[in-house]
C-alpha positions as CSV (number, residue, x, y, z in Angstrom):
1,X,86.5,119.9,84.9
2,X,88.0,116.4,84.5
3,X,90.2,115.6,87.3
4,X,93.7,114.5,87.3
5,X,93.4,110.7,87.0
6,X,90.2,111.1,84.3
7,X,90.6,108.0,82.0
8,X,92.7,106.2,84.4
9,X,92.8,102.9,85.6
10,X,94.2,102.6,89.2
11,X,94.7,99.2,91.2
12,X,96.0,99.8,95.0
13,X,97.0,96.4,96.8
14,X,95.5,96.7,100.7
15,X,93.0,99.5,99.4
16,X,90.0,98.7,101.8
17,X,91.1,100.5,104.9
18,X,93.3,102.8,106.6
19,X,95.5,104.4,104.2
20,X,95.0,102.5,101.1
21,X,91.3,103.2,101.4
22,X,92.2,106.7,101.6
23,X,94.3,106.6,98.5
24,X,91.4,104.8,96.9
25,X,88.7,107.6,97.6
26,X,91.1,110.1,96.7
27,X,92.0,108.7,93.6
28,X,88.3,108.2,92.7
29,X,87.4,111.9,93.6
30,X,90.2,112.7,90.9
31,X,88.3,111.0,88.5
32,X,90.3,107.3,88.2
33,X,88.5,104.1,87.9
34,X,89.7,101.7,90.7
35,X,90.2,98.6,91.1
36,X,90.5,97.9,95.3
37,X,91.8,94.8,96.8
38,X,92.4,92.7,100.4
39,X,92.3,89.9,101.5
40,X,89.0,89.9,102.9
41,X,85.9,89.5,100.5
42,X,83.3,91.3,101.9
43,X,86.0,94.7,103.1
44,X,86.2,94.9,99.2
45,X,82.5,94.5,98.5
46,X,82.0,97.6,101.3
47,X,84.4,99.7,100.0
48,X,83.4,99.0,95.9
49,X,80.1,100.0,96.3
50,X,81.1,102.8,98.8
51,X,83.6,104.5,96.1
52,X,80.1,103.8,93.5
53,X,77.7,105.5,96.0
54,X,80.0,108.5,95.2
55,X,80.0,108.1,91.7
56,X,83.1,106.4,91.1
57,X,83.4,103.6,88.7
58,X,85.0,101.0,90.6
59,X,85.5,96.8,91.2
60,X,87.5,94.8,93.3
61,X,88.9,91.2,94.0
62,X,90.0,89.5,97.5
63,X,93.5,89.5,96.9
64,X,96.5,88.2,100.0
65,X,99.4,89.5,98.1
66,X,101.3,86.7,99.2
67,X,100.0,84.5,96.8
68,X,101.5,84.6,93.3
69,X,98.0,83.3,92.0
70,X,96.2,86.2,93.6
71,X,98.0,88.9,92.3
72,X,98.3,87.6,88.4
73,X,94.2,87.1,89.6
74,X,94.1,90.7,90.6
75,X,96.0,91.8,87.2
76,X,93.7,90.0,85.0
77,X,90.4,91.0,86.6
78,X,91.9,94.9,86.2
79,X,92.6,93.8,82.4
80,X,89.5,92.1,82.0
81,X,87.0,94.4,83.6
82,X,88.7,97.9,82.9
83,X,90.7,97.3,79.6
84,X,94.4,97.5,81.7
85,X,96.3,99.0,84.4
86,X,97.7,102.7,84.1
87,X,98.6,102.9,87.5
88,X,99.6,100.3,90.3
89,X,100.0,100.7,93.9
90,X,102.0,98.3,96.0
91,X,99.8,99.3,99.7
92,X,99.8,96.2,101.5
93,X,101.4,96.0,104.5
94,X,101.6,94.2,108.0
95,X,103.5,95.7,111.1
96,X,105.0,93.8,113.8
97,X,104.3,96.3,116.7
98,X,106.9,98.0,119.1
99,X,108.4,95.2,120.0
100,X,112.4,93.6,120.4
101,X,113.1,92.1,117.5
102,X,114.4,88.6,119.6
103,X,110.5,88.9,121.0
104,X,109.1,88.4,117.1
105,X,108.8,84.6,115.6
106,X,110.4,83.2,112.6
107,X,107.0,82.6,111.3
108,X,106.6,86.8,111.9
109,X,109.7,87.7,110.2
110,X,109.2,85.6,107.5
111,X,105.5,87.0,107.1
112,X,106.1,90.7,107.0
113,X,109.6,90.0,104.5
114,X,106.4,88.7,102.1
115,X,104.0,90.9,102.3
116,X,105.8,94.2,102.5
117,X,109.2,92.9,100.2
118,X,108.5,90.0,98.7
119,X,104.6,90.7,97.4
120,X,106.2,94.2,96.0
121,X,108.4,92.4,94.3
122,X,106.4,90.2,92.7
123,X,103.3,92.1,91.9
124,X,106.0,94.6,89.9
125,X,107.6,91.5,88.2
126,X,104.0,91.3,86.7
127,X,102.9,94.6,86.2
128,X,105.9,96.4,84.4
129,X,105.8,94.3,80.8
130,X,102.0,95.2,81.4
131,X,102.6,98.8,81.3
132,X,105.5,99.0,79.2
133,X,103.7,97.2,76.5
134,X,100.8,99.2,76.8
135,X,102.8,101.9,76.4
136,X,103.1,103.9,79.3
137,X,102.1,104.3,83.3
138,X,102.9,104.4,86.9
139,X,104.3,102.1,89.6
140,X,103.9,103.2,93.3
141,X,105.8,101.7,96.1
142,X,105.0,102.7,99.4
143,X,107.8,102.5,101.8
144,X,107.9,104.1,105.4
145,X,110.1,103.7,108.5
146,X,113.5,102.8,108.2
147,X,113.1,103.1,103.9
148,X,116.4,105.6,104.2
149,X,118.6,103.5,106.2
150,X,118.5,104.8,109.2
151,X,118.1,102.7,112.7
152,X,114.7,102.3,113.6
153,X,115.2,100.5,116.7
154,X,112.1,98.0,118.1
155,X,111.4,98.3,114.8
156,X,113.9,96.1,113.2
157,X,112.3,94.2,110.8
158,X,109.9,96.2,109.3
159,X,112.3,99.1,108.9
160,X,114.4,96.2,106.9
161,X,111.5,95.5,104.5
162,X,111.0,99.6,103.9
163,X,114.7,99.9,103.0
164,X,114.2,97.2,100.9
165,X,111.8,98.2,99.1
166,X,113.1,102.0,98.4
167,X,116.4,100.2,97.0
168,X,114.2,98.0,94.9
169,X,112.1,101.2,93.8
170,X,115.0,102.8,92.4
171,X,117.2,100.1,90.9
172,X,113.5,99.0,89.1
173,X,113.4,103.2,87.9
174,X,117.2,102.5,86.6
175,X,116.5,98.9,84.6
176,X,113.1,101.0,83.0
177,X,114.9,104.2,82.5
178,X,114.7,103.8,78.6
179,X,110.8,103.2,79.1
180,X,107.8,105.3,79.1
181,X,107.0,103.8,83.0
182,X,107.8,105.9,86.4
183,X,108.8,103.9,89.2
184,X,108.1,106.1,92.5
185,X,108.8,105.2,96.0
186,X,105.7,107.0,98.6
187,X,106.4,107.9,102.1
188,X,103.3,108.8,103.5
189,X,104.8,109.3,107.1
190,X,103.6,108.4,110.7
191,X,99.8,108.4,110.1
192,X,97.2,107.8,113.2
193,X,95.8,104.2,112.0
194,X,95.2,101.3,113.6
195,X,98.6,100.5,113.1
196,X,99.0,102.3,116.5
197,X,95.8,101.5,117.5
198,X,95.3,99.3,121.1
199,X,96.3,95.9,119.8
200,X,99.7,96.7,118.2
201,X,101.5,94.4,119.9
202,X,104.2,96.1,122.1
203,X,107.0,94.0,124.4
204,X,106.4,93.6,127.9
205,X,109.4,95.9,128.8
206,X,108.5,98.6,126.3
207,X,104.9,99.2,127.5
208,X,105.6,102.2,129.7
209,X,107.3,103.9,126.9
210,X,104.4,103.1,124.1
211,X,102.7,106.4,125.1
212,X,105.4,108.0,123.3
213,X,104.1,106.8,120.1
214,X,101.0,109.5,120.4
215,X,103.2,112.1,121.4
216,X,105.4,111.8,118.2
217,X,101.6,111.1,116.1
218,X,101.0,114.2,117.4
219,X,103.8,116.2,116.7
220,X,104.7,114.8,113.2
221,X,102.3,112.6,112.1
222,X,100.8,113.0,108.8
223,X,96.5,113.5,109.0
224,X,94.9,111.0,106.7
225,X,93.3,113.6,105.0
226,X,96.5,114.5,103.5
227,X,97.9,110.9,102.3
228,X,95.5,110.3,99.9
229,X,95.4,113.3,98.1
230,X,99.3,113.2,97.6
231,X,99.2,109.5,96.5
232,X,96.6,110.9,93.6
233,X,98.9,113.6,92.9
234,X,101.8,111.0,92.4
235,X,99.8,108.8,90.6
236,X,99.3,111.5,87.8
237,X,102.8,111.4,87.3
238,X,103.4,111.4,83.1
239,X,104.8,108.3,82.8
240,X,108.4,108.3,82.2
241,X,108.6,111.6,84.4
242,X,110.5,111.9,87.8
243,X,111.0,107.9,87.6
244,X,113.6,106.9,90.5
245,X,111.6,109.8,92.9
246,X,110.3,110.2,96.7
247,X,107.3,111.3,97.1
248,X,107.5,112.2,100.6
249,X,104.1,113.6,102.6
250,X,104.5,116.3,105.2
251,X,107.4,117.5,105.6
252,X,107.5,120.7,106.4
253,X,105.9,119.7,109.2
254,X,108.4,117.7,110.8
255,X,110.7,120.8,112.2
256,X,107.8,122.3,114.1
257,X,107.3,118.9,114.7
258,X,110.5,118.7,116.2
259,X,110.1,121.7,118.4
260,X,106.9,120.4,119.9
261,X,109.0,116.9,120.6
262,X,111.3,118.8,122.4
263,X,109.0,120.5,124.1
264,X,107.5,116.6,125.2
265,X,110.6,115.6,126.4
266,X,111.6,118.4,128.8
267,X,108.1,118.1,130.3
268,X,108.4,114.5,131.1
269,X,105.3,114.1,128.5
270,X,107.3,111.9,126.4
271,X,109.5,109.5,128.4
272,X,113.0,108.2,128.0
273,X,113.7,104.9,125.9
């Protein structure tokens, strides 16, 4: 039985690891033709001929979404190679850590506003007429802590890019509303990568309370198994369909989740901020 994405062309940006290889292999296993991308050269070989081991049809390009070059490069090699884009996922994304935000450099700030903002912005700036004009497809967004407004504190300026880019998600879904293109905002949720892993950088002050991080992964965090599945289930959105939407992953999860925090914090497992 042909799979959700047969026939489909599907680039993800930061596709080579974590959760955007993920979303890669599960978009391949539903039958898409991918296009991966990173920054480094031989992470994209790996995972290319990975996803072909499998029987995918799949290429790739190095691509640091920061430059403007590399992702019209990115574009064209997906035109070129595959015949055009039906779906497009904006992945890419850097983290500061658990950190102050008066601890983080202007060079940091202004390196996370352009890869998680600014590259999203771009990249959509070239891919809309691209779908539009070929009549149809998706755009993708993924978005995470802080995308709904709230505080997010330690987090402060990633949060900021998140939020940016769910109010960017939906004003794009209003401007293209008269257009066979969905614009979608994806929240996969806390997931266990090395995001968290033992070099996120965490302030001096805040390093007894980093501990607390594993508590909440394990409490509410979304399994990898589960993103990538639900990013290919997105992507198989008709275009024109449920434009302006959250695609949110787990949850239900979140109010046991909340029960087993709860639990954490009476027993002293999960310590005071």
């Amino acid at each position: 039985m042909p799979g959700l994405l047969a026939g489909k062309v599907v680039v993800i940006t930061g596709s080579t690891r974590g959760i955007g290889r993920a979303m890669a292999e599960a978009c391949a296993a539903d039958g898409a033709t991918l296009v991966v991308s990173s920054r480094t050269a031989a992470a994209v070989d790996e995972t290319v001929a990975a996803l072909r081991t499998r029987g995918a049809q799949a290429s790739g390009v190095a691509c640091d979404v920061t430059s403007d070059d590399d992702l019209e490069a990115l574009l064209a090699h997906a035109i070129a190679t595959h015949g055009g884009v039906d779906v497009w996922v904006n992945n890419a994304g850097v983290s500061l850590g658990m950190r102050h935000h008066c601890d983080t450099s202007p060079e940091e700030i202004r390196h996370i506003v352009a890869v998680n903002l600014t590259a999203t912005m771009i990249a959509s700036r070239r891919v809309l007429p691209h779908l539009v004009a070929r009549g149809g497809g998706v755009l993708i967004n993924v978005s995470g802590r802080g995308a709904r407004g709230g505080a997010a504190p330690y987090t402060a300026a990633y949060a900021s890019t998140k939020a940016g880019v769910m109010a960017f998600t939906r004003s794009l879904a209003g401007e293209h509303k008269a257009d066979a293109v969905s614009v979608l905002a994806f929240m996969p949720g806390m997931v266990d990568t090395d995001f968290y892993g033992p070099k996120m950088p965490v302030s001096p002050d805040l390093q007894p309370v980093a501990g607390n991080i594993r508590v909440v992964l394990d409490a509410i965090g979304t399994p990898l198994a589960e993103v990538g599945p639900a990013l290919a289930r997105a992507a198989a959105t008709k275009p024109g369909e449920r434009s302006g939407t959250v695609v949110s992953v787990g949850g239900g999860r979140r109010t046991l989740g909340g029960f087993k925090l709860l639990g954490a914090r009476l027993s002293g497992r999960m310590r005071p901020m």
